[in-house]
N, C-alpha and C positions, 0 to 999 in steps of 0.2 A: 480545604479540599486536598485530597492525595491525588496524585496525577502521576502514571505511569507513563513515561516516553520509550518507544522501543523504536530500533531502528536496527538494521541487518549485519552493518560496519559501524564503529568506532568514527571513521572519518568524515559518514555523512552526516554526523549532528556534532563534530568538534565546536564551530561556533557558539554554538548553542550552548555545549558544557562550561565552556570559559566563560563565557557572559554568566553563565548560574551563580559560578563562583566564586564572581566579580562583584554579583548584585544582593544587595537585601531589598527588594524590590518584595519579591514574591512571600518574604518573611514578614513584611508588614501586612498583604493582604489576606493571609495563613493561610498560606498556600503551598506542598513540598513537592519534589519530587524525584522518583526516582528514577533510573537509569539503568535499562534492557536493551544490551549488545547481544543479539540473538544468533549472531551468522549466517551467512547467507544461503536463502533456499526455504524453501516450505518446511521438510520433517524441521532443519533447526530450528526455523520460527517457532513450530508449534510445540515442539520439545520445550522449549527456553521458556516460553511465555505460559504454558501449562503446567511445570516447575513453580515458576515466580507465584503464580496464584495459587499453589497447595499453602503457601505460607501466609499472603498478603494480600486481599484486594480495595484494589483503588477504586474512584470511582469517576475515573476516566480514566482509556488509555489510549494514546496517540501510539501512532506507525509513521515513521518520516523517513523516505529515502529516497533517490534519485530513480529515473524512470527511461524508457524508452518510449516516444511519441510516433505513434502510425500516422499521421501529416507532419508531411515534412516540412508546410510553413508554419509549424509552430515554432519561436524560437527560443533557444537553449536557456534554460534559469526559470521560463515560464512555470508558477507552481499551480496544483489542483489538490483538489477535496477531489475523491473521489467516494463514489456513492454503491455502484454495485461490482460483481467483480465474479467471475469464476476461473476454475483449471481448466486451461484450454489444451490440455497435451494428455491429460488423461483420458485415455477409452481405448481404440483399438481401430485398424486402416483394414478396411472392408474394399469390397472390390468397387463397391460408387464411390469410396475417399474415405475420410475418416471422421468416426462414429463418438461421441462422448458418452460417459456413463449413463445419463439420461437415453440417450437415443438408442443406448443398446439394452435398457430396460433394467440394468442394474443399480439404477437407484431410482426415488419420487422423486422430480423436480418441484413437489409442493410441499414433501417431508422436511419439518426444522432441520437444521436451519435455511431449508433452501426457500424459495419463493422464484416460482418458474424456473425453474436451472439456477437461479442467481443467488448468492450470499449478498444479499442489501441490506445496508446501513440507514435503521432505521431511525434515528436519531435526526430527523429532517430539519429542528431550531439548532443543535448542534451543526450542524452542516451548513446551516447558513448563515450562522454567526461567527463564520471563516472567511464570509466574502472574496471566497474561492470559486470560482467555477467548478459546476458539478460534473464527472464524467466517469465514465465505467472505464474498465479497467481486465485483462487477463491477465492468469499468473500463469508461467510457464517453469519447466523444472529446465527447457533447453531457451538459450536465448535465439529470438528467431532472424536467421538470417536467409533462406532460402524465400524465393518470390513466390514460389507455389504456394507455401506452409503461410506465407504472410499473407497473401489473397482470402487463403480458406479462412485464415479466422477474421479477416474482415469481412467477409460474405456472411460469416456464421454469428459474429458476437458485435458488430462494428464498436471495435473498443477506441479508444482513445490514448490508452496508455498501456505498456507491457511493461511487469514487474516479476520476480520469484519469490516473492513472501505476500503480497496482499492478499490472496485469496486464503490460506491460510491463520492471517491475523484477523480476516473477518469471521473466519468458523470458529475460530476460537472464543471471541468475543461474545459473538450472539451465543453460543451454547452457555456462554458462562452467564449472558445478559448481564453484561457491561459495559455503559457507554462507551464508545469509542468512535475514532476517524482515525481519517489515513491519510496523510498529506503526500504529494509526488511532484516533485522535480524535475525538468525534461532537461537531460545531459545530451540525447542524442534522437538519431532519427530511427526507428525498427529496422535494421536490413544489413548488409553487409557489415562485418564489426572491422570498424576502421577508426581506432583510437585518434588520428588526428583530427576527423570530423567532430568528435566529444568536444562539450564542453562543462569539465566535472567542476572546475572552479566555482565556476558561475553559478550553475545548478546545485551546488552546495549553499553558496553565498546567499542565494536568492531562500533558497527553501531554511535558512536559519534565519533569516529577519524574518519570514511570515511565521517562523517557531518561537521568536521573541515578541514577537505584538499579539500574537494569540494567547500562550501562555500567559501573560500579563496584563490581559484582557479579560480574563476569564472571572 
């Protein structure tokens, strides 16, 4: 099997890379794979990964990289499969609050690849042969630290995780109809950005062992 890994930075799948390096593990079970640093942000994700497949496709590709959790009792390193996922900052702030593409009638929310507003991974035996917990997910282009802006999108999407490349690696994917998932890492809480509250260690360390028993498993 080919198997594409992308991740947004270099340093949120280092373990990951070294162990490949390390191991003939996946050379016995023919298994390769390869390695997409995309940059972080939706155009680069979808730039990089829509590149990669003019030349090559795999027939899986994995998304891994560390996440912000809207419960703040979740704690740091916890990983997740996440299953559906939309842009929650595109659309335009009307005078009752702020409108998304769908609700401002600028796109189908039932036109591929969407299904209700949602880019979902439909790949459901894949996703649970992660034995990850399943959760939605929004991609934002700003990371959100305002209580206003965090209320509205949990009134509006109750996600479970904010990222800036998953909604993008999932439009990518279903257009291309290539399995894929998206594994996420909880570094930190949604809300004020206060580096000492992170935990990138951890939430690295944790999200490269579920990339090592996965892969490996497959």
């Amino acid at each position: 099997m080919h198997c594409l890994l992308v991740a947004a930075t270099a340093a949120e799948i280092t373990p990951f890379t070294e162990h490949l390096a390390e191991t003939d593990k996946l050379i016995h079970i023919d298994f390769d794979v390869d390695i997409l640093i995309t940059g972080v942000g939706s155009v680069a994700t979808t730039y990089a990964l829509t590149r990669y497949l003019q030349h090559k496709r795999p027939e899986l590709i994995i998304q891994a990289g560390v996440a912000g959790s809207f419960d703040p009792t979740v704690p740091a390193g916890t990983v997740y499969a996440v299953q559906k996922e939309i842009i929650a900052d595109m659309g335009a702030v009307e005078k009752q609050g702020f409108a998304n593409l769908f609700e401002l009638g600028l796109a189908n929310p039932n036109e591929a690849p969407y299904k209700r507003s949602w880019l979902t991974n439909p790949n459901t035996t894949l996703l649970k042969r992660s034995r990850l917990k399943k959760v939605n997910a929004i991609t934002v282009n700003e990371i959100s630290t305002s209580k206003k802006r965090i209320q509205s999108y949990q009134d509006a999407y109750q996600p479970a995780l904010e990222s800036m490349e998953g909604a993008a690696f999932h439009y990518v994917c279903l257009q291309e109809n290539i399995p894929f998932m998206q594994l996420r890492s909880i570094s930190n809480t949604v809300g004020v950005r206060n580096k000492k509250q992170w935990d990138l260690p951890l939430a690295i360390e944790n999200l490269n062992k579920v990339l090592v028993r996965l892969l490996e498993a497959l």
